[in-house]
C-alpha positions in Angstrom: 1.0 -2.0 4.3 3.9 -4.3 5.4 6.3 -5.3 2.5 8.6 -8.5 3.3 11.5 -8.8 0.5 14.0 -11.6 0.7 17.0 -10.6 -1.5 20.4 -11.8 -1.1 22.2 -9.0 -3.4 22.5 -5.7 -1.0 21.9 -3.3 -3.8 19.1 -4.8 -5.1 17.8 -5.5 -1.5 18.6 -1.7 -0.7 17.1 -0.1 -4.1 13.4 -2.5 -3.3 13.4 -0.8 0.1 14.1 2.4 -1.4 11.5 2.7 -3.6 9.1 0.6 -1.3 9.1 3.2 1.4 9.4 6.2 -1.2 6.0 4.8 -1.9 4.3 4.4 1.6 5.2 0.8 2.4 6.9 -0.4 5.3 9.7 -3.3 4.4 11.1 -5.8 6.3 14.6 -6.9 4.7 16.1 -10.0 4.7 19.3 -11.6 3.0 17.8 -14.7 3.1 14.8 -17.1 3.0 15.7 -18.5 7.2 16.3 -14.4 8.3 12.8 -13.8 6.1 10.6 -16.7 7.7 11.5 -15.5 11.2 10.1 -11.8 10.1 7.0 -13.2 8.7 6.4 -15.4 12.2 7.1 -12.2 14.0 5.0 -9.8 12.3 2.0 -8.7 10.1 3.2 -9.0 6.1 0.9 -8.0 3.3 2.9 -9.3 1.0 6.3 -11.3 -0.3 8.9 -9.8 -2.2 11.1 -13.2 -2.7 14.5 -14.0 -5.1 14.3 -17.2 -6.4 18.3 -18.1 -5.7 19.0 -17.6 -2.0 21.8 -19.1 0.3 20.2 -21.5 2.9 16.7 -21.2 2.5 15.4 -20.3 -1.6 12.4 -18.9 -2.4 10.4 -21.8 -3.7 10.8 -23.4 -0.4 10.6 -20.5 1.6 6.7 -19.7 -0.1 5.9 -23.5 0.8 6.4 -22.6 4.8 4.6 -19.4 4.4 1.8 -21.1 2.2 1.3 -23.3 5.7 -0.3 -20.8 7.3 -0.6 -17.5 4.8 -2.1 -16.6 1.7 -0.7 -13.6 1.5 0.7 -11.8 -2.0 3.9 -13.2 -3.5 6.0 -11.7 -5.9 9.1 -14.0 -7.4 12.1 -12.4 -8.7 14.5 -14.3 -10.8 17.7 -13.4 -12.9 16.5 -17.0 -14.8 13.8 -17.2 -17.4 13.4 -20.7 -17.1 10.1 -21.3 -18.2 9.7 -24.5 -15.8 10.9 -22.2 -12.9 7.6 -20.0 -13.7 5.7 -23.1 -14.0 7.0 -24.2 -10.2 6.8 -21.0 -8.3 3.1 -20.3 -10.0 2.6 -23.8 -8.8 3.6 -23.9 -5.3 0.9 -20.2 -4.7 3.1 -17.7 -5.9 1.1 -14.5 -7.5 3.4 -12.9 -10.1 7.2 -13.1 -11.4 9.6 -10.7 -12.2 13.1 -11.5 -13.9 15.8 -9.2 -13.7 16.8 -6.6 -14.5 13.2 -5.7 -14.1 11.7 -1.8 -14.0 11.6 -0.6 -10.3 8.5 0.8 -11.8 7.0 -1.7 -12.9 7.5 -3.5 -9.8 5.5 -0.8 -7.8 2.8 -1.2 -10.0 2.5 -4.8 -9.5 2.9 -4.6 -5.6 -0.2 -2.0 -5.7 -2.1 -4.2 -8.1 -1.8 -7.6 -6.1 -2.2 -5.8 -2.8 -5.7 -4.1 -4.2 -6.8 -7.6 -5.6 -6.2 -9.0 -2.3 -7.8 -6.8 0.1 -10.8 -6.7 -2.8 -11.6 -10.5 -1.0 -10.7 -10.4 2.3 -13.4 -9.6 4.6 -11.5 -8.1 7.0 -9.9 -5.3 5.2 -11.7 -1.8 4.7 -10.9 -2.3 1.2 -14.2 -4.7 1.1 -16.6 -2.1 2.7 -18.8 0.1 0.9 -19.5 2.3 3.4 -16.7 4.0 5.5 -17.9 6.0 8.9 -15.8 8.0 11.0 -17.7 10.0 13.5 -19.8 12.8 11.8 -18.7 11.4 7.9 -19.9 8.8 5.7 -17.9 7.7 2.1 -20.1 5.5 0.1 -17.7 4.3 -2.3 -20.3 2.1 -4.1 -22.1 5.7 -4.9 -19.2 7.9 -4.8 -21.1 10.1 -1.8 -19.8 11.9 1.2 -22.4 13.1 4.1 -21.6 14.9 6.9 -24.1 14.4 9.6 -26.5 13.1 7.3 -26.6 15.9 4.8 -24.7 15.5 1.5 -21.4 17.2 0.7 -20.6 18.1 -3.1 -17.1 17.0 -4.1 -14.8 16.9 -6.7 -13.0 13.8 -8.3 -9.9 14.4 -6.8 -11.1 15.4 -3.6 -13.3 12.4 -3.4 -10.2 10.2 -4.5 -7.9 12.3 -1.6 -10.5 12.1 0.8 -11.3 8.1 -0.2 -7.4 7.1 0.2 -7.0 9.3 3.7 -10.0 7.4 4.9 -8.7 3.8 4.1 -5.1 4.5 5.7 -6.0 6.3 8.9 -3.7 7.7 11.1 -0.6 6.8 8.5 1.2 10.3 7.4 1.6 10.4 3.6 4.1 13.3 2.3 2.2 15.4 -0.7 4.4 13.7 -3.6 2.4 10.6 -2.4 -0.9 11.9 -2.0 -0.2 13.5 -5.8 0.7 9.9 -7.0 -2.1 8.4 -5.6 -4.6 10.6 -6.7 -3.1 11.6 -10.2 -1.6 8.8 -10.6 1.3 10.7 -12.0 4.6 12.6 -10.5 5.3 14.4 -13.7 3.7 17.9 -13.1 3.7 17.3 -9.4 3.0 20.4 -7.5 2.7 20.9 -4.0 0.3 23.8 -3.7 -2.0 21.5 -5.7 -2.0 19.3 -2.9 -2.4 22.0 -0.5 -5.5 23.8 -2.3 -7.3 20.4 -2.4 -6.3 19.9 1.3 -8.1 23.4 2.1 -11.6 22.7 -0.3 -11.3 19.0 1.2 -11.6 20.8 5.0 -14.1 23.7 4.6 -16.4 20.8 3.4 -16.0 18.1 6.0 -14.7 19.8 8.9 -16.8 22.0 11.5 -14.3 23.8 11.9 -11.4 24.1 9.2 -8.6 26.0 11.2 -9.1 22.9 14.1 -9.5 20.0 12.2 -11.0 17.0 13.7 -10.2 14.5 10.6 -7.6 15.9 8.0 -4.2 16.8 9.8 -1.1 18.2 9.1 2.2 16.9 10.4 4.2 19.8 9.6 7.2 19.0 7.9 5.9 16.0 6.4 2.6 15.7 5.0 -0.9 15.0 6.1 -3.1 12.1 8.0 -6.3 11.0 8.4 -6.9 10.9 12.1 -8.7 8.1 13.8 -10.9 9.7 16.8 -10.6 6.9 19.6 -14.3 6.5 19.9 -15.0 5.8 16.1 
């Protein structure tokens, strides 16, 4: 997922991509609203991470040129708690409001959380489907079912929930801290060889063979993908 922020202050412009990529997302940075509306003409954003106070260009009027043509997330952040400045940027499309100093946290959350809600309506995001095919397996994530060539597979919760987030970001590498947040939900009692034992049930169930996988891959180093065969 493509993250756009528009921050003026470097450190907090730094700290949002920090924290934005520490979490899987890819950011585009820019110091103001002009630098940002040239990204967002020039490449695929998910969704807006805009300060209200900006030289040249602010963030109210830089979310009425992207509300032109996008209807993409945005989140407002504002060192003001002017309740008419809330009344405004909910006004002119915006999707949520922040004011600083704000939890980098909480922040997170509500990226994830506006994100989800809007992929939950578009019709052209996996997100929307029930059913997710790739070659020899099926997810049914209305009935929380995996088939492998037509024949039920017996998982657990979190290897369904693994298994169910590889599948929606294919071919993106993901490091184990992240699958253990998205799974768990939780860092706290974050273990790697947790990750790795789940990794190994996950592949003697769906793979023909385990030691070559087609599907699950490791990028050494790093972490693990869900690889896209070209003829899916």
């Amino acid at each position: 997922m493509n993250v756009l922020v528009a921050e003026d202050e470097k450190d907090i412009r730094n700290l949002l991509k920090l924290h934005l990529e520490e979490n899987g997302y890819t950011v585009f940075a820019a110091i103001d609203g002009i630098e940002a509306l040239a990204i967002f003409k020039n490449n695929a954003i998910d969704l807006g991470i805009f300060d209200v106070m900006m030289p040249r260009l602010d963030g109210f009027n830089l979310l009425r040129k992207i509300r032109e043509s996008s209807q993409m997330p945005v989140i407002f952040l504002t060192a003001r708690e002017n309740e008419m400045d809330k009344v405004l940027g909910l006004g002119l499309g915006a999707d949520d409001y922040l004011v600083k100093p704000f939890s980098m946290a909480e922040l997170i959350a509500r990226v994830g959380a506006q994100l989800r809600r809007n992929y939950e309506y578009s019709d052209n995001n996996p997100f929307r489907k029930s059913q997710l095919n790739v070659g020899s397996l099926s997810l049914d994530q209305d009935g929380c079912c995996v088939y492998v060539d037509g024949t039920l597979v017996e998982l657990s919760a979190k290897e369904y929930l693994m298994l169910q987030f590889l599948m929606k970001n294919p071919d993106k590498v993901f490091t184990k801290k992240q699958l253990y947040r998205q799974v768990w939900e939780e860092d706290l009692y974050y273990d790697d060889n947790t990750i790795m034992v789940h990794i190994s049930r996950l592949r003697n169930k769906i793979e023909a063979e385990p030691r070559n996988p087609v599907y699950i891959k490791t990028i050494r180093g790093i972490g693990y993908k869900f690889h896209l065969p070209k003829d899916s």
